[in-house]
GUFI-653073 format. One record per residue (C-alpha): residue number from 1; residue in one letter; x, y, z. Coordinates in Angstrom, 2 decimals. Example, Ala and Ser with C-alpha at 12.3 -4.5 7.8 and 13.67 -1.06 7.14 Angstrom:
+-----+------+---------+---------+---------+
|  nr | rest |      px |      py |      pz |
+-----+------+---------+---------+---------+
|   1 |    A |   12.30 |   -4.50 |    7.80 |
|   2 |    S |   13.67 |   -1.06 |    7.14 |
+-----+------+---------+---------+---------+
END
This chain:
+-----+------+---------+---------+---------+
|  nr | rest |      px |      py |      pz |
+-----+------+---------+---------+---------+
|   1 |    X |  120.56 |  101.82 |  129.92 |
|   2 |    X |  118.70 |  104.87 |  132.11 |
|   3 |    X |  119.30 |  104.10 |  135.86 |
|   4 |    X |  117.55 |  105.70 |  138.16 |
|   5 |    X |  118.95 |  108.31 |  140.82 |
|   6 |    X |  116.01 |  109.74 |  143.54 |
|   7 |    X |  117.05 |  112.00 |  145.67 |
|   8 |    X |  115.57 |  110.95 |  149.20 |
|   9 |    X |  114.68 |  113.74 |  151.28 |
|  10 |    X |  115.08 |  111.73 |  154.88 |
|  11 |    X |  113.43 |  114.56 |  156.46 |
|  12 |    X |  115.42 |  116.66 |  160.24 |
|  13 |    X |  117.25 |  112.98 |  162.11 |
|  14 |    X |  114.65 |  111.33 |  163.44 |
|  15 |    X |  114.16 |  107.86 |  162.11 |
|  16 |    X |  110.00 |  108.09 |  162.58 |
|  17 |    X |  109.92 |  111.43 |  160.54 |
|  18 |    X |  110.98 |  109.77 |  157.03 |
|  19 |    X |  107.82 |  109.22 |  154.99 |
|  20 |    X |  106.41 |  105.62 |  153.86 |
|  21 |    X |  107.05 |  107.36 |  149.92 |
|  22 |    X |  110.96 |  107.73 |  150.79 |
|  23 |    X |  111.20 |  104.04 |  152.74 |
|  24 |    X |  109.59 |  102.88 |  149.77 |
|  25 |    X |  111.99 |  104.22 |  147.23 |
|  26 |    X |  114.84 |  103.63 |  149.76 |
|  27 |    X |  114.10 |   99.54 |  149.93 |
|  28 |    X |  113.81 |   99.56 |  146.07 |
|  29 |    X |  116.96 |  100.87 |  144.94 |
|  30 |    X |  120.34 |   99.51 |  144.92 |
|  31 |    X |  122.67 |  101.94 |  146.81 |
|  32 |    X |  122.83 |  104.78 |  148.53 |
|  33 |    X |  124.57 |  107.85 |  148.14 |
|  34 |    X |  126.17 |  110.31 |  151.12 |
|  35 |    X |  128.05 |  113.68 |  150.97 |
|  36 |    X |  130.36 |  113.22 |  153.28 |
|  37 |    X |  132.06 |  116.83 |  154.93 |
|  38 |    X |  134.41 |  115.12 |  157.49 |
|  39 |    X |  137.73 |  115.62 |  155.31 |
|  40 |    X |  136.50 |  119.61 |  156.20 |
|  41 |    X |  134.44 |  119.35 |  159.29 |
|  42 |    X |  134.91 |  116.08 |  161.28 |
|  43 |    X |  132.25 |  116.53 |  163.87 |
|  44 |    X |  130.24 |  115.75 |  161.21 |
|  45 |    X |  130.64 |  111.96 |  160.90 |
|  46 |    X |  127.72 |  111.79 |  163.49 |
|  47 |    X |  125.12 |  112.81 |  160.37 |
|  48 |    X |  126.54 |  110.31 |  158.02 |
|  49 |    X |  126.04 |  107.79 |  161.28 |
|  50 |    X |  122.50 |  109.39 |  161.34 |
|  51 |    X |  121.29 |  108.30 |  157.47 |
|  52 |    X |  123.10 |  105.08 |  158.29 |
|  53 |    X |  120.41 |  104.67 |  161.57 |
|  54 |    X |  117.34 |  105.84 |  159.32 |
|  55 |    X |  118.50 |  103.59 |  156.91 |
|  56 |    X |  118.59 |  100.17 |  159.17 |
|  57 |    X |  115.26 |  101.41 |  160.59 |
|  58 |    X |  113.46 |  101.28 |  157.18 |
|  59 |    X |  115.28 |   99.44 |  154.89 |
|  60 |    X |  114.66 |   95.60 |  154.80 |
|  61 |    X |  117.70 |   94.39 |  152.93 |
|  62 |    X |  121.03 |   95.97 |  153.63 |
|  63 |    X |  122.53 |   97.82 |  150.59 |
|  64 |    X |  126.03 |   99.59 |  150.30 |
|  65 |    X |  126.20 |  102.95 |  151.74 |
|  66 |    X |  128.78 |  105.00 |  149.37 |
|  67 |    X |  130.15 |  108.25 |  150.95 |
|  68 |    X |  131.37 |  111.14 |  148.59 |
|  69 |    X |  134.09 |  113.09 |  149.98 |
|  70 |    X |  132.77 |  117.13 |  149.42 |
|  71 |    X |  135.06 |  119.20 |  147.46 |
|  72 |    X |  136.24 |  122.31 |  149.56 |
|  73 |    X |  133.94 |  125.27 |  149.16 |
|  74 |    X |  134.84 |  128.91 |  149.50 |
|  75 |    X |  133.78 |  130.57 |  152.73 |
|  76 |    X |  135.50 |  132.99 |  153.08 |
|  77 |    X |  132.63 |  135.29 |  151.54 |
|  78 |    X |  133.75 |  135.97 |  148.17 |
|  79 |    X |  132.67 |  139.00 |  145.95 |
|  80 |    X |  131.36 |  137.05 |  143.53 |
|  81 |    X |  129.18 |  134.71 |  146.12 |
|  82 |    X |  127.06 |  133.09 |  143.45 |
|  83 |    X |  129.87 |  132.08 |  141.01 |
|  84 |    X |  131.73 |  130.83 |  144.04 |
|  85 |    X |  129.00 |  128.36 |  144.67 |
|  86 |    X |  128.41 |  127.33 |  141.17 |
|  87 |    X |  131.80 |  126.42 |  141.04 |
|  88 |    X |  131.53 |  124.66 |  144.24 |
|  89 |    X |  128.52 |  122.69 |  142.69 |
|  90 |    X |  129.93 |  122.02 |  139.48 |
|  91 |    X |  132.68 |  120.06 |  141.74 |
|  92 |    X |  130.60 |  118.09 |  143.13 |
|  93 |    X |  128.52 |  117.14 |  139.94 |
|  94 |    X |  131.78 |  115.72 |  138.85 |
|  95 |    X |  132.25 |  113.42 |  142.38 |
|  96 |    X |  129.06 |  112.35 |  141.93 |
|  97 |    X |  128.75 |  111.43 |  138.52 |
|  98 |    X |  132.35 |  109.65 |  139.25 |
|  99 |    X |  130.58 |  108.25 |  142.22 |
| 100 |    X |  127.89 |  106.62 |  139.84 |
| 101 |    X |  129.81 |  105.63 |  136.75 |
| 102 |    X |  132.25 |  103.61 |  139.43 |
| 103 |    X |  129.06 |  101.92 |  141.33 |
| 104 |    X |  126.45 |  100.40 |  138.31 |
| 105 |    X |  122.37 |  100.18 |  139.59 |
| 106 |    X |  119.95 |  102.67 |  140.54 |
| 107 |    X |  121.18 |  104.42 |  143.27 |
| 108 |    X |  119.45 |  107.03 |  146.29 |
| 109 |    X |  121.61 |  110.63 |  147.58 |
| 110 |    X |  120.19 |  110.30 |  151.00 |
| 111 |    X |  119.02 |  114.37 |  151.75 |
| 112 |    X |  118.69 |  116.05 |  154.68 |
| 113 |    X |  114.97 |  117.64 |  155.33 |
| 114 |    X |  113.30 |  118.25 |  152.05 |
| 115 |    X |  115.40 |  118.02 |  148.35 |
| 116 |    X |  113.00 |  121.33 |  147.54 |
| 117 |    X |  114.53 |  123.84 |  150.20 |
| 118 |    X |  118.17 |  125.27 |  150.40 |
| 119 |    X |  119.60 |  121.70 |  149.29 |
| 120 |    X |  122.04 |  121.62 |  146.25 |
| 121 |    X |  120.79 |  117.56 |  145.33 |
| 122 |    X |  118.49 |  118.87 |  142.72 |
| 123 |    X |  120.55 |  121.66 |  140.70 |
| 124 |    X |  123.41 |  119.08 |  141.36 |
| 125 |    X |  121.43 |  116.32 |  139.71 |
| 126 |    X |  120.22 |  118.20 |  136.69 |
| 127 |    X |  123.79 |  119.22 |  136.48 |
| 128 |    X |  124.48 |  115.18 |  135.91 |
| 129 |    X |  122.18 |  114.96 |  133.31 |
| 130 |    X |  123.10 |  117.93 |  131.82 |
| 131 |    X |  126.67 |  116.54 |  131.12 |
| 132 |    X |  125.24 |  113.34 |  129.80 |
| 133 |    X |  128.37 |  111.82 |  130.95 |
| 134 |    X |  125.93 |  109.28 |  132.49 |
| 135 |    X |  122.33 |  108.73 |  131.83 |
| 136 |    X |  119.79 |  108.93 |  134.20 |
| 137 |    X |  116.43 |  109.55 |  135.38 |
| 138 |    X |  116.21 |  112.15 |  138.27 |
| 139 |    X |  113.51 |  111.37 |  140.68 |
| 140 |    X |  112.79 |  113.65 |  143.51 |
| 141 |    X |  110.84 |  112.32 |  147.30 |
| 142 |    X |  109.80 |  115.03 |  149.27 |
| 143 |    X |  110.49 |  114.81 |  153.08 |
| 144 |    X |  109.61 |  116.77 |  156.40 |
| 145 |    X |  111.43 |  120.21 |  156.78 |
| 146 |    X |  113.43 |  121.78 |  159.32 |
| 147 |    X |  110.67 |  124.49 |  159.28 |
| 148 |    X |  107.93 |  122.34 |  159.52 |
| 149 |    X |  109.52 |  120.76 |  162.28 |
| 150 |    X |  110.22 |  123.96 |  163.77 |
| 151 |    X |  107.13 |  125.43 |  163.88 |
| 152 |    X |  105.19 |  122.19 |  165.06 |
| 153 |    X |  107.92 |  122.00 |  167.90 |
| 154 |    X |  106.76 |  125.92 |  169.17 |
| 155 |    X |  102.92 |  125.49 |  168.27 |
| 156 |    X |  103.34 |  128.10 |  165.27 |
| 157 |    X |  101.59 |  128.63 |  162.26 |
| 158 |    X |  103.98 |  129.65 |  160.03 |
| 159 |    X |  101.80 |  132.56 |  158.33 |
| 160 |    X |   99.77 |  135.41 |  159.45 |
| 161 |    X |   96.12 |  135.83 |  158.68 |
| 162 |    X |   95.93 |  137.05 |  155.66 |
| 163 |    X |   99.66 |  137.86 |  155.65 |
| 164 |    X |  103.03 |  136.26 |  153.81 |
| 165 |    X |  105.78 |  134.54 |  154.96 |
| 166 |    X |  109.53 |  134.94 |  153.33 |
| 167 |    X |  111.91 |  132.36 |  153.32 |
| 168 |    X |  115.27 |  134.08 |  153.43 |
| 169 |    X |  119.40 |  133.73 |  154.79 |
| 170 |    X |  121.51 |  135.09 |  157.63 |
| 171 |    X |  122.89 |  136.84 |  154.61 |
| 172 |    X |  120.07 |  138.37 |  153.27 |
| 173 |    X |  118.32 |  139.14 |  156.75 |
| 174 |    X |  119.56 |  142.68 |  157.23 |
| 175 |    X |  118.44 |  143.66 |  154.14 |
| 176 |    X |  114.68 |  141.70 |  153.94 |
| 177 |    X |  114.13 |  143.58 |  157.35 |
| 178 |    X |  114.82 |  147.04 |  155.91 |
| 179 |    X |  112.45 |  146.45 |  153.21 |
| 180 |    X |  109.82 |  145.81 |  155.23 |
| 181 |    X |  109.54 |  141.68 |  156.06 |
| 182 |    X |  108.22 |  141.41 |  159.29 |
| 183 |    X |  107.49 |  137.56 |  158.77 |
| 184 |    X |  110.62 |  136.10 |  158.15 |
| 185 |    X |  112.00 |  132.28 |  158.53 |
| 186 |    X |  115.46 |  132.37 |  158.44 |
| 187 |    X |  117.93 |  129.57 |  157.10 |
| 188 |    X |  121.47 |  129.16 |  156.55 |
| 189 |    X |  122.59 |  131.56 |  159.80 |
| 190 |    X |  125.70 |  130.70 |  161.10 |
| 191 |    X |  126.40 |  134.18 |  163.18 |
| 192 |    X |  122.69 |  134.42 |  164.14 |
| 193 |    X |  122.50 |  137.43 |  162.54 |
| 194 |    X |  119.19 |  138.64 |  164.00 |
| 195 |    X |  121.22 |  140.18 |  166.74 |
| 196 |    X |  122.05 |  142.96 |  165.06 |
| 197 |    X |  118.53 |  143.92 |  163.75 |
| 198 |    X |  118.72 |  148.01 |  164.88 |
| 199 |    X |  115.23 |  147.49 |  166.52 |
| 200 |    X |  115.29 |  144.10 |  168.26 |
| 201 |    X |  113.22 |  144.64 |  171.07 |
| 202 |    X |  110.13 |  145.04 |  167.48 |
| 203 |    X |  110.52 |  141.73 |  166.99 |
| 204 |    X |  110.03 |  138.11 |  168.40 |
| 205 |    X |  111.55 |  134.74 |  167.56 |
| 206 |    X |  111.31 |  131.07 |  167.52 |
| 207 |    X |  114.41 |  129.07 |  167.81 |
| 208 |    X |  115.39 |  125.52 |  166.51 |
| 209 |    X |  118.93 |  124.07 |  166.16 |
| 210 |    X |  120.04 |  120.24 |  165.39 |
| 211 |    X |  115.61 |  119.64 |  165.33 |
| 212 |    X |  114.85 |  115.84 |  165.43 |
| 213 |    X |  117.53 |  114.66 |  167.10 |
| 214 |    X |  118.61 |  113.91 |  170.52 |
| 215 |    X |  120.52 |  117.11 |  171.13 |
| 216 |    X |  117.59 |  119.39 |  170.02 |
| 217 |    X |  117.54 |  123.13 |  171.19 |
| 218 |    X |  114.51 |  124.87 |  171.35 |
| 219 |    X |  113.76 |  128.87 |  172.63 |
| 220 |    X |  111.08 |  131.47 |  171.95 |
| 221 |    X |  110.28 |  134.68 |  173.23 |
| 222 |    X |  111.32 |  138.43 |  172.57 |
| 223 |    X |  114.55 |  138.52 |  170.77 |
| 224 |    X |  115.71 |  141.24 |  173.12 |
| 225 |    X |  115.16 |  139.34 |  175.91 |
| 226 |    X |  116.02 |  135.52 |  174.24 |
| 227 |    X |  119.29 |  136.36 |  171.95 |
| 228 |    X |  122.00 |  135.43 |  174.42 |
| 229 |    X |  120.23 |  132.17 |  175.82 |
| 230 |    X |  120.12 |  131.51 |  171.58 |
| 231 |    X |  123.43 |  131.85 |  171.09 |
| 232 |    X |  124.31 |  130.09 |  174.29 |
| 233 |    X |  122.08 |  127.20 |  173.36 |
| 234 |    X |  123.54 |  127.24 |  169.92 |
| 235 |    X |  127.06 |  126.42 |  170.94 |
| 236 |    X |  125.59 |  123.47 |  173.72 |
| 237 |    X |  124.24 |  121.85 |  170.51 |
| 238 |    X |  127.77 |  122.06 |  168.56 |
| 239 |    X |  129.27 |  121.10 |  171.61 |
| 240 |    X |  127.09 |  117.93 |  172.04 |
| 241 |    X |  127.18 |  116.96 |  168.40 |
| 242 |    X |  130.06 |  118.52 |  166.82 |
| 243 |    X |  127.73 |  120.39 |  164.30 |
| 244 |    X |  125.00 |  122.65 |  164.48 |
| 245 |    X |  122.01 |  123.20 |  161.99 |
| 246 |    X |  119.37 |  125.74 |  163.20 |
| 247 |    X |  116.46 |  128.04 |  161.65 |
| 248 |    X |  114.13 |  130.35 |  163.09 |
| 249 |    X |  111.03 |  132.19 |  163.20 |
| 250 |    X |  111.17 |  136.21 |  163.14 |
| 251 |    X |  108.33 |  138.00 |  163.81 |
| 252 |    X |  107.61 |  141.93 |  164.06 |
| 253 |    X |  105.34 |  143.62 |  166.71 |
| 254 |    X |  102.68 |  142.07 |  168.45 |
| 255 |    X |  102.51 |  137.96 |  167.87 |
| 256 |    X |   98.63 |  136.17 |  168.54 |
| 257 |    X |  100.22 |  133.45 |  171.03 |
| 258 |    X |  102.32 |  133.91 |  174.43 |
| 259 |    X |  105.42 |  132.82 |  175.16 |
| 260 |    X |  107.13 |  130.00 |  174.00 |
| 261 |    X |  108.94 |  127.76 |  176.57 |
| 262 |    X |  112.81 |  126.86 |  176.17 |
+-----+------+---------+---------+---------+
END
């Protein structure tokens, strides 16, 4: 029998940010399904105590929240970066097709922000059904973004007139700037890499960490002038949570709005 697995994106922490599509789907399934990162990173109980919140916010009838311990993932920046995290993900195909075959019923992975952007639910999902191992149908709820969180919280629109945006890493940063990107939302950046842009004083940025919960950090303004309050911010936010998830806004030359306060 096909059971049903959606993957729930539960949108940045706060509980009033989850859509009435993903508290639907959540209150009509019959479990739901957590990473959980602690075994590796304890300070990170607090986000599996965040889904749990969202959860008895919009969810009617309680239901069994299942936690997946993550396998341990290579960061110690491999040569071969992309087979290290396909091996990474293959690992955790295996938990959570374990996960399912132990728990019967149609059950929801619980994702932070939006399944669609730098999440692993999806490829890890097709991965499932790909190994036929266990059958079923993948279902996929959007949910607010980081970014589009981010750029409401600084008053931004996210593109230029006329112009493009990119979407790229703290490890491909560097390398989009030299080539020209001068519109850049960056992801993934644990080292804040834009500090060592050669021109900073080109460029400006808006700042986001831990967005949507209590402990949110906000700062815009030159990155010249705004890098060290950043980074400074940055470690008040891992320091009041025990985790940190940021993205920003990097823009080149002149910007049409002033100022953003911190």
């Amino acid at each position: 029998m096909t059971r049903r697995l959606a993957l729930v994106g539960l949108g940045p922490g706060d509980p009033e940010l989850v859509t009435a599509q993903a508290a639907r789907v959540l209150n009509e399934v019959d479990y739901f399904l957590v990473a959980d990162k602690t075994e590796q990173h304890p300070g990170t109980a607090d986000l599996i105590a965040m889904r749990e919140a969202i959860c008895a916010r919009h969810v009617r009838k309680k239901r069994r929240l299942v936690s997946v311990p993550d396998p341990e993932r290579d960061r110690t920046d491999p040569p071969d970066y992309e087979g290290a995290v396909r091996t990474w993900h293959e690992a955790r195909a295996v938990r959570w097709e374990q996960t399912l075959l132990d728990h019967p019923g149609d059950a929801a992975i619980l994702v932070w922000g939006d399944p669609t952007l730098y999440d692993s639910a999806i490829r890890l999902a097709h991965r499932i059904v790909e190994r036929g191992v266990v059958d079923v149908e993948v279902e996929v709820v959007p949910g607010l973004s980081s970014v589009q969180l981010l750029a409401a919280r600084h008053g931004l629109v996210l593109n230029t007139i006329g112009g493009s945006i990119t979407i790229t890493t703290g490890r491909r940063l560097l390398e989009d700037a030299a080539a020209g990107g001068d519109n850049l939302l960056v992801m993934l950046d644990g080292t804040l890499t834009c500090r060592r842009l050669p021109d900073p004083a080109g460029w400006r940025i808006w700042w986001g960490a831990n967005l949507g919960s209590a402990h949110e950090q906000l700062v815009g303004g030159d990155l010249d002038h705004v890098a060290d309050e950043i980074w400074a911010r940055r470690a008040i936010a891992r320091q009041a949570c025990g985790w940190v998830m940021d993205t920003y806004l990097l823009r080149r030359g002149g910007v049409s709005k002033p100022a953003d306060p911190g």
